[in-house]
C-alpha positions, 0 to 999 in steps of 0.5 A: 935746763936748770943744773943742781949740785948737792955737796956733803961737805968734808968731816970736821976731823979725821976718824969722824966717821963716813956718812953721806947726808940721806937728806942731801939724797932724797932732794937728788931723787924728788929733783931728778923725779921733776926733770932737773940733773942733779948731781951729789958729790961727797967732798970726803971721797970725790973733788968738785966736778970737772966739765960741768958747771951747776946753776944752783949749789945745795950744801947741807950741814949738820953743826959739826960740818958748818965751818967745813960748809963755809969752806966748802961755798968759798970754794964753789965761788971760785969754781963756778962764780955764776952759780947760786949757793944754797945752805941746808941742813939742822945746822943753818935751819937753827943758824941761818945767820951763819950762813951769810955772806957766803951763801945766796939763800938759806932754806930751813927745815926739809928741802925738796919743795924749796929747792925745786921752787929755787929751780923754777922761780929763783931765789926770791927771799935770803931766809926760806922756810921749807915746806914739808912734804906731805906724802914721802912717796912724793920722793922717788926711790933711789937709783943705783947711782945714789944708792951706791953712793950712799952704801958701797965702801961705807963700813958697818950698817946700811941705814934707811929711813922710813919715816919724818917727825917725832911726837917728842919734845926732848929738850936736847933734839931739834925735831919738833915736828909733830905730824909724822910722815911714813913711807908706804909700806911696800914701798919701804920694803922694797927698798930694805929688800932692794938694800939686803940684795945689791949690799949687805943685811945688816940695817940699821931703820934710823926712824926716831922710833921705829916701835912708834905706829905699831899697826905700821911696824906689825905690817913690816915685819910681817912683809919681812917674813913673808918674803924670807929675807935674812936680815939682821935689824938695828931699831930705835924704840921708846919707853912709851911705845913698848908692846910685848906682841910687837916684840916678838914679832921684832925679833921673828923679823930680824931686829937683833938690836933695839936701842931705848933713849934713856939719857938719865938714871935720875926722875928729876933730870927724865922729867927737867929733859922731857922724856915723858917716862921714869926710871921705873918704867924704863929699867921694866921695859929694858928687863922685858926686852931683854928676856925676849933675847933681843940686844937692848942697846940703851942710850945714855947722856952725862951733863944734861940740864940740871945734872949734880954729883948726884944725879950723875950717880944715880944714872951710873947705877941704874945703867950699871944695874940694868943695861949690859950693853950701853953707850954713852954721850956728853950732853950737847946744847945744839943750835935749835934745841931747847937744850941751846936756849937755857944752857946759860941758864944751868951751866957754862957752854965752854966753846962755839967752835961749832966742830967740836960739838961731838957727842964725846966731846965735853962742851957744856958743864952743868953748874956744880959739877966739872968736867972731871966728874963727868969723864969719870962717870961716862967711863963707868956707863960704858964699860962692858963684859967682855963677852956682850961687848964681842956680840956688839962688835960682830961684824956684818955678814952676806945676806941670803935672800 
């Protein structure tokens, strides 16, 4: 029987953060559902497996993570010499180059289908397109070990996904697809539900935007209701997608944080980034959300394509003006973007060391502007009150369900 070993390679730094991959765990279930063993392993956490040689080897990378990726496959050549290396990841879907010599095969995009056809064919071409699942359910649910993996000893927020694909074009995301894909209802669910119980109510619903089918979200919340789970929610919204009913249902349901990507204070840059909004429609919906008594976290980028002194300005006002609590980031030209394709054309990237591509660290500088500057503003954007600032930093607490 085919044996398959997914690895999380190491963080690229100490303090990156500790996160395993839910992409590497969801092929571990729809493997394990076809019959297939399939082990995952988080090199920040647990060596290479003793005792047991995989025949196949998946590792996956977002960009940060690929030069730990490489590393990581030079390793596994020494280990197991006759298994077959397979890289994934955003990182080597937008970079399958990279990949090379050290690995047999690159997949892009989701891997489940062009895994369990590597398991049952063989590696037949270098370059692989991944197939997208058509139903999501297709993945069984997580079983303890994998849910332990992915959640006990990891600090803060549990987080889940109930959904693949962002109607959205913005220039600095990799995600283009268009056709979205949900997990059934009851089925996600169960599994916040399943969540709460074995680990801790605090949840983070990482889909791109959670807010976006409202029927679907409306049906949620009201599951979360009716079963009287004590939860305590982190959403992602958008502008577009605001709806003053769904709202209040949110907040009923336990959303106690609902973050908005508003990147810029600047009509010109929304529009030059693609956001499909403007500032005065955001900053309405911000005010809206506020007053439900929701947290409204909101998203902010410095540095993006086409930013001046001036622009730059304008966002730290607005975020100033209309945001209590806010995070900020340095815009980053990712491989796979449409950011990384005209970043020569609006400014300088200052490296290719893919491990510094960190949203807090400097790597793109828009003409006109430096680095300096834009230091300065970010500090502006993020500076909080001292009293919301404490309600950010609360600290998860047991579930009563």
């Amino acid at each position: 029987m085919t044996k398959v070993l997914l690895i999380q390679p190491p963080p690229p730094m100490p303090n990156f953060g500790d996160v395993l991959s839910l992409g590497l765990c969801s092929i571990a279930a729809f493997l394990r559902g076809q019959g297939i063993e399939t082990r995952v392993v988080d090199l920040a956490r647990h060596p290479l497996p003793e005792g047991w040689a995989p025949d196949i080897v998946g590792i996956g990378a977002a960009t940060p993570y690929a030069r730990k990726a490489i590393a990581t496959a030079k390793d596994v050549r020494q280990r197991f010499p006759d298994a077959r290396i397979v890289f994934g990841g955003h990182h080597f879907s937008a970079m399958p180059e990279d990949a090379f010599p050290h690995a047999d095969a690159v997949v892009r995009g989701e891997g489940e289908l062009a895994m369990l056809d590597i398991c049952q064919q063989g590696i037949r071409h270098r370059v692989i397109k991944g197939t997208p699942l058509p139903d999501i359910d297709d993945v069984p649910p997580f079983d303890d070990e994998l849910m332990d993996a992915l959640y006990v000893g990891r600090p803060g927020r549990l987080n889940i996904v109930g959904a693949r694909g962002c109607p959205f074009s913005c220039v600095f995301c990799a995600e283009h697809t268009k056709k979205i894909r949900y997990q059934s209802v009851d089925r996600f669910v169960d599994t916040v539900e399943r969540m709460a119980r074995r680990y801790h109510n605090e949840i983070f619903i990482s889909d791109d935007i959670f807010t976006l089918n409202k029927a679907r979200s409306t049906e949620i919340c009201e599951q979360f209701i009716r079963r009287g789970l004590n939860l305590r929610l982190t959403v992602l919204g958008h502008v577009q997608c605001f709806d003053e009913d769904l709202l209040k249902l949110l907040q009923r349901a336990g959303v106690h944080t609902l973050s908005y990507g508003i990147e810029s204070g600047n009509n010109d840059i929304l529009k030059l980034i693609n956001k499909k909004f403007q500032t005065e429609q955001a900053a309405e919906v911000i005010h809206r959300t506020a007053a439900s008594g929701i947290m409204v976290n909101c998203l902010y980028m410095v540095g993006n394509i086409g930013e001046t002194e001036e622009t730059v300005a304008d966002t730290v006002a607005f975020a100033r003006a209309n945001s209590d609590v806010r995070w900020c980031s340095y815009a980053l030209p990712f491989p796979g973007t449409e950011f990384h394709k005209v970043s020569d054309k609006y400014g300088t990237v200052l490296t290719r060391d893919w491990e510094k591509y960190t949203n807090q660290n400097i790597i793109f500088v828009p003409n006109g502007l430096t680095e300096a500057t834009m230091r300065t503003a970010r500090d502006a954007i993020v500076q909080r009150p001292p009293v919301v600032a404490a309600r950010a930093a609360a600290k998860p607490q047991p579930a009563t369900v």
